[in-house]
ROGU-235995 format. One record per residue (C-alpha): residue in one letter; z, y, x. Coordinates in nm, 4 decimals, decimal comma. Each point is the difference from the previous one (the first is absolute). Layout:
   residuo          w          v          u
         A          Z          Y          X
...
This chain:
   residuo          w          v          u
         X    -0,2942     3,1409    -2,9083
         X    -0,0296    -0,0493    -0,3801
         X    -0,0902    -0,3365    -0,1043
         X     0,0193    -0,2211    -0,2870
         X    -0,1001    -0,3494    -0,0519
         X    -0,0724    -0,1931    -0,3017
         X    -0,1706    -0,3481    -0,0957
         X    -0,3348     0,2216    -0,0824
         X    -0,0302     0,1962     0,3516
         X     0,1976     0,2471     0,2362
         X    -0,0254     0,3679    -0,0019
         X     0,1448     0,1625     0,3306
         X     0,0094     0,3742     0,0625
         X     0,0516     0,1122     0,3647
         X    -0,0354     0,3765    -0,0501
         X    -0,3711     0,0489     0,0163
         X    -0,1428    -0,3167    -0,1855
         X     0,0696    -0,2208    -0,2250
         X    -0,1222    -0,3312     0,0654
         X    -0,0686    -0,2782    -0,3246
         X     0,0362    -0,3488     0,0709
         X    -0,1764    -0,2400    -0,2637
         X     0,2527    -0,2517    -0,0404
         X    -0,1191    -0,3767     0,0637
         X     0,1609    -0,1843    -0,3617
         X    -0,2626    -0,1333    -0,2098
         X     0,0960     0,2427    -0,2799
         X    -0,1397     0,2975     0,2351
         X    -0,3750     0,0549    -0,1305
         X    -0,2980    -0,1496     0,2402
         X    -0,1136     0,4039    -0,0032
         X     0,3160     0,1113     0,1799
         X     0,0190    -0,2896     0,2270
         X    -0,3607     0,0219     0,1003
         X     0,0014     0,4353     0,0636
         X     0,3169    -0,0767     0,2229
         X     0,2272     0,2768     0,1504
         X    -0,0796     0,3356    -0,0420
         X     0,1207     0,2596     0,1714
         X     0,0953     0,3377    -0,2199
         X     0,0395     0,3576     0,1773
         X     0,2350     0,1838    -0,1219
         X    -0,2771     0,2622    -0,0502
         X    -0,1846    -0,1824    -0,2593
         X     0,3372    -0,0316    -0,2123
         X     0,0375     0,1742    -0,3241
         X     0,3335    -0,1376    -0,1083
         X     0,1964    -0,3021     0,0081
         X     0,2148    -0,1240    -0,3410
         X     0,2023    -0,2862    -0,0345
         X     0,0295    -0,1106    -0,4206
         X     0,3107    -0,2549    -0,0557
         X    -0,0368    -0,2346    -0,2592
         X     0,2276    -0,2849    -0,1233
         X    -0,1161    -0,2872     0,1759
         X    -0,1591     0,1657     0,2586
         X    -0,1595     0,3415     0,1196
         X    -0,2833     0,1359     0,1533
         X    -0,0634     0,2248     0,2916
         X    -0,3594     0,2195    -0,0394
         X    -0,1424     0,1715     0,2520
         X    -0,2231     0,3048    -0,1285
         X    -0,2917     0,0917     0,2510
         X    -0,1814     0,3557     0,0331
         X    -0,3214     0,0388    -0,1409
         X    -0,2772    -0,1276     0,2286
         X     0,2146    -0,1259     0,2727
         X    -0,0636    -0,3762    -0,0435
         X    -0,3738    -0,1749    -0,0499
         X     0,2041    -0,2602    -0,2099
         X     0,1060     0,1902    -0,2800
         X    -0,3171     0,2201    -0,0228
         X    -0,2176    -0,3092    -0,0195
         X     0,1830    -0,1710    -0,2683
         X     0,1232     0,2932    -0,1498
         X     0,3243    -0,1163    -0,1220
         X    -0,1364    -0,2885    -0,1473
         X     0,1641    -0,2275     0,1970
         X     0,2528    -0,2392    -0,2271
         X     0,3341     0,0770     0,0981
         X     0,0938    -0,3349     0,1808
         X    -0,2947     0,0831     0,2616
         X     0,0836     0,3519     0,0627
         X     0,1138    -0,0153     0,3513
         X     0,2220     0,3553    -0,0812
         X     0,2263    -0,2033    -0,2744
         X     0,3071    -0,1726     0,1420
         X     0,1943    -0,2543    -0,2241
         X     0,4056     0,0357     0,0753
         X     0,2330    -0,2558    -0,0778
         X     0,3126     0,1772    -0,1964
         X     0,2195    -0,0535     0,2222
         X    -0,2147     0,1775     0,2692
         X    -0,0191     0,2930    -0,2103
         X     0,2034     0,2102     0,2190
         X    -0,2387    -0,0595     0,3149
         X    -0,2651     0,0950    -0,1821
         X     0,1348     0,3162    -0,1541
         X     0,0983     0,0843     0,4173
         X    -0,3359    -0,0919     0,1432
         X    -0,1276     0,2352    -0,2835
         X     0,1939     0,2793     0,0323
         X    -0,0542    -0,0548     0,3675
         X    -0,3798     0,0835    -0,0562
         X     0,0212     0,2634    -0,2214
         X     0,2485     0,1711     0,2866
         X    -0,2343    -0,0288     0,2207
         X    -0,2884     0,1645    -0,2065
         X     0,2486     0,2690    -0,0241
         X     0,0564     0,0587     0,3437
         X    -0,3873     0,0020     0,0694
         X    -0,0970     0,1707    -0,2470
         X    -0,2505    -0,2555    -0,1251
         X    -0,2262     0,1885    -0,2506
         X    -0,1232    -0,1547    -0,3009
         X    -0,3200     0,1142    -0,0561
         X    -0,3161    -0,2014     0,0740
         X    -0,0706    -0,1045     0,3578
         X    -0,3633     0,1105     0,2021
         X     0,0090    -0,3584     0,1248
         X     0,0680    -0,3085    -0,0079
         X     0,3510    -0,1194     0,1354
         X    -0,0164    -0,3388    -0,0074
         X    -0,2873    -0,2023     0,1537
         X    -0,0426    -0,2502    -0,2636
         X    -0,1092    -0,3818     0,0826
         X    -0,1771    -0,0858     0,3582
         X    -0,3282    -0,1182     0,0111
         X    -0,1832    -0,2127    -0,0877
         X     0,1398    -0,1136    -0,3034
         X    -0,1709    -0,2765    -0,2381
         X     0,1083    -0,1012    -0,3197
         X    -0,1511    -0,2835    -0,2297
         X     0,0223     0,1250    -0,3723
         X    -0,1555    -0,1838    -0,3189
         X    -0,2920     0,1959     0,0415
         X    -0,0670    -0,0224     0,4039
         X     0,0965     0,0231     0,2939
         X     0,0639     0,3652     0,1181
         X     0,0166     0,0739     0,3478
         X     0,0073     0,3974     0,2065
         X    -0,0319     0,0133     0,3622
         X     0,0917     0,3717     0,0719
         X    -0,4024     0,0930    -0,0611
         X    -0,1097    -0,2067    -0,3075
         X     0,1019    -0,2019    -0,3086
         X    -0,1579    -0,3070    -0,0495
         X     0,0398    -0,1831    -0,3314
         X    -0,1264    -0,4239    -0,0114
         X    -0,0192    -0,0887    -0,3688
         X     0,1536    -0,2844    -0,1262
         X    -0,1734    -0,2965    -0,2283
         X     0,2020     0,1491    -0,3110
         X    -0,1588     0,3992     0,0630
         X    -0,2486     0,0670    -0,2309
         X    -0,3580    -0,0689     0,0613
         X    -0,1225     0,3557     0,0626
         X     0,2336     0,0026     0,2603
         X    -0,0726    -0,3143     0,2027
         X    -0,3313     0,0410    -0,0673
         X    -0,0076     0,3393     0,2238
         X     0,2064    -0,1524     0,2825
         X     0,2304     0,0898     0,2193
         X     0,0813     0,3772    -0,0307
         X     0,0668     0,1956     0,2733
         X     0,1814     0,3662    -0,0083
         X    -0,0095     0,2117     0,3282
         X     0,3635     0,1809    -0,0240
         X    -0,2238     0,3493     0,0761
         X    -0,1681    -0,0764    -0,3376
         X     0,2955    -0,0223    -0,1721
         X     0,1033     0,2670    -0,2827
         X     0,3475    -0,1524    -0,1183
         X     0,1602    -0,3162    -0,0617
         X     0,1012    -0,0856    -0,3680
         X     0,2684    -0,2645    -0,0517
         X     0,1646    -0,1492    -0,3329
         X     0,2121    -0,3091     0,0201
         X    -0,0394    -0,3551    -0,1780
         X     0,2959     0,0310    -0,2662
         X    -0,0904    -0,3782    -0,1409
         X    -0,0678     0,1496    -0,3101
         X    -0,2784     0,2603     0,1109
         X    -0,2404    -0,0072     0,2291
         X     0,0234     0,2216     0,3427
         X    -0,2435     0,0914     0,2504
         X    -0,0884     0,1272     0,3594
         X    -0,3020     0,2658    -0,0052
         X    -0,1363     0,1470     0,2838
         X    -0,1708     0,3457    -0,0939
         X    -0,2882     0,1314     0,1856
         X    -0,2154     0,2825    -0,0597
         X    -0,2467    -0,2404    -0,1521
         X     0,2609    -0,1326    -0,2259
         X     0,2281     0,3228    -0,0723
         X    -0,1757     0,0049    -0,3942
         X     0,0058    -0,3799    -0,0428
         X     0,1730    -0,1444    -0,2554
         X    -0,0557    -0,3634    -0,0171
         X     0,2335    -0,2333    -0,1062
         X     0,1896    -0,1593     0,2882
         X    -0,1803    -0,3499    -0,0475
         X    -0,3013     0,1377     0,0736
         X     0,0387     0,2807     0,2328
         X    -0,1258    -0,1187     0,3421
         X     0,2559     0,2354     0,1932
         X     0,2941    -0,1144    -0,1962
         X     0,1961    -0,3162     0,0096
         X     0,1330    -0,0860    -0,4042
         X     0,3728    -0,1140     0,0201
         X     0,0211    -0,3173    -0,2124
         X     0,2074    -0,1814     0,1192
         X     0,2817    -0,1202     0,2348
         X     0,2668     0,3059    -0,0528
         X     0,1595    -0,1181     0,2978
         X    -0,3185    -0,0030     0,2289
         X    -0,2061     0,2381    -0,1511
         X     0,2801     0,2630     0,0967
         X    -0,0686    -0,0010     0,3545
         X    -0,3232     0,2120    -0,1160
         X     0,2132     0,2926     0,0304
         X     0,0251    -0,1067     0,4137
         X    -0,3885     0,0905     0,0362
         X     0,0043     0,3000    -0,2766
         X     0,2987     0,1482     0,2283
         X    -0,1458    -0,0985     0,3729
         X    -0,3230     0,1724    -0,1461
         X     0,1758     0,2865    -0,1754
         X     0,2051     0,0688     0,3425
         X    -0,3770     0,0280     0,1853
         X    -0,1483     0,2575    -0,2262
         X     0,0537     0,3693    -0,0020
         X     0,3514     0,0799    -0,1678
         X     0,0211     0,1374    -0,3870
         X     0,0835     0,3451     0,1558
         X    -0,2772     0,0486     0,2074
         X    -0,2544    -0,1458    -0,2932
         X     0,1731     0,2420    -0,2196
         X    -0,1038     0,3090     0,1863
         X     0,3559     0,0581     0,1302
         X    -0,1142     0,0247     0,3738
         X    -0,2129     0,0667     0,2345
         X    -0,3568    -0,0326    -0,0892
         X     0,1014    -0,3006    -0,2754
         X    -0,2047     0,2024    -0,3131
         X    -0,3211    -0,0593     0,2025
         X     0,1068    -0,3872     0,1039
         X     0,0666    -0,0379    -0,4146
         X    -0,3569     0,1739    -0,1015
         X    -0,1507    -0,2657     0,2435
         X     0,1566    -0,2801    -0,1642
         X    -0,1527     0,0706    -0,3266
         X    -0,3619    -0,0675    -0,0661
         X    -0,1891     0,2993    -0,0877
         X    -0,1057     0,0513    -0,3844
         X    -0,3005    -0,0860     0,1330
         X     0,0873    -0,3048     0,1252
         X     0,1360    -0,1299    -0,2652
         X    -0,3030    -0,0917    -0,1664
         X    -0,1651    -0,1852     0,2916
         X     0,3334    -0,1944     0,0160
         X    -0,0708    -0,1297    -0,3529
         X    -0,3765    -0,0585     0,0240
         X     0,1187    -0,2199     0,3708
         X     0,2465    -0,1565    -0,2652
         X    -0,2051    -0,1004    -0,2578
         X    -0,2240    -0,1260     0,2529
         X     0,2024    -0,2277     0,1242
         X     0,1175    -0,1735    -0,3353
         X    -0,4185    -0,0043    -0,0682
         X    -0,0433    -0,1905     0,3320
         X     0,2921    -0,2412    -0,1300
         X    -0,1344    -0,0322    -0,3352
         X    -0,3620    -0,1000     0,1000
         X     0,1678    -0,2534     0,2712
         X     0,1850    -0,1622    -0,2904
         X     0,3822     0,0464     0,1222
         X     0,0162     0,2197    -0,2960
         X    -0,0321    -0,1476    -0,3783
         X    -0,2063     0,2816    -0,2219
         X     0,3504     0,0419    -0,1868
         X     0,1684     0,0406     0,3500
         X    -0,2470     0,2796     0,1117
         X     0,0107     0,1827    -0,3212
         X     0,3902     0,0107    -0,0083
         X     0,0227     0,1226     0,3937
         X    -0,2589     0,2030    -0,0149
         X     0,1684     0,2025    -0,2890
         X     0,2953    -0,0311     0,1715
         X    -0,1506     0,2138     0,3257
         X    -0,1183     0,2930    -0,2463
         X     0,2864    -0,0034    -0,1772
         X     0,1663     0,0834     0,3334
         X    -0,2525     0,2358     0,1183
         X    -0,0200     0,1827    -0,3171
């Protein structure tokens, strides 16, 4: 057994996985604390570096393509103190963490661990259900559907059409950008319907605008992974198995389609306009805004 442990979690290696523990001092980020353990396969390991500094160090884990629903949903946009594979070592614990590294990297010798991309999914990514309040809504997934409650701050468009509901077998993708206090993120969930939509965040009905707690709105990234985890894997949309080309073709409305998408589009803003939830200025500047993205 291979183990180190340090004020910001624990990192112990048995042979077969390595197992993260979020540690519990108030300078470990809510994110971490909230995903909990996770349990890494030696499988879904690329490499393993340790990188000594003067005060302290850092041990990084490096995962496989497509083995863990984390990384592909946020797409290594996590910030650093929230990525769950980033281990900060005390200097004098250096040498530990240089032994549990080496340790690792052994190992992926002995197995010969490939490096290439994985078929599948690895890690299971968060249990469900999973519901996180953000400044735009509440966001909740079940297993079989996303449900987003809009807050009194969301736009008016948005309240105005309710609560939205996304069955998970509708679902195209999940799109994810963290808060960063200075810009804006979002949560979008993409549907066939949606796939050539470009609204802006505040107004898109299947996308939650990031605004404002960093701290809170992070958790996002829970749902976008739990969701991510549930939907066919990147390989298999790709056309690298099975029948995945066909499954890919399916997702993606039709040419055809397209343009009754828009029309049902631009009906709906007309049916908000004439109901008054949307100013003349408001309709003109969304309704420009759906071309734009279907142009």
């Amino acid at each position: 057994m291979a183990e180190i442990i340090q004020r910001d979690g624990t990192w112990a290696f048995d042979g077969s996985t390595i197992r993260i523990t979020p540690g519990l001092h108030r300078c470990v980020p809510l994110f971490r604390q909230t995903y909990g353990e996770i349990s890494v396969p030696l499988e879904a390991v690329s490499d393993v570096v340790y990188e000594p500094e003067r005060k302290r160090g850092r041990l990084r884990m490096r995962l496989r393509e497509g083995a863990d629903p984390l990384l592909q949903a946020t797409g290594g946009r996590l910030p650093d103190p929230a990525d769950p594979y980033r281990l900060t070592v005390a200097a004098d614990r250096g040498g530990v963490a240089e032994y549990v590294a080496e340790e690792i990297r052994h190992a992926l010798l002995l197995d010969r661990i490939p490096k290439e991309p994985t078929a599948a999914y690895l890690l299971p990514g968060p249990p469900v259900p999973v519901s996180v309040r953000s400044s735009d809504g509440t966001v909740s997934f079940d297993g079989t559907q996303v449900r987003i409650d809009w807050a009194d701050s969301s736009d008016r468009v948005k309240r105005a059409t309710g609560p939205r509901i996304i069955a998970l077998r509708d679902l195209v993708q999940v799109e994810w950008l963290p808060n960063s206090g200075f810009e804006d993120g979002f949560l979008r969930f993409v549907t066939p319907e949606t796939v050539f939509s470009k609204l802006p965040p505040e107004r898109d009905p299947y996308t939650l605008d990031l605004w404002g707690s960093v701290r809170r709105d992070l958790l996002t990234a829970l749902v976008a992974t739990a969701v991510t985890a549930r939907l066919p894997h990147p390989f298999v949309r790709a056309g690298g198995a099975g029948d995945g080309r066909g499954r890919e073709r399916a997702l993606v409305p039709a040419q055809t389609d397209h343009h009754d998408v828009l029309l049902r589009r631009l009906r709906e803003l007309g049916e908000l306009h004439r109901g008054g939830v949307l100013t003349d200025e408001e309709f003109a500047r969304t309704k420009a805004a759906v071309l734009r993205g279907f142009s």
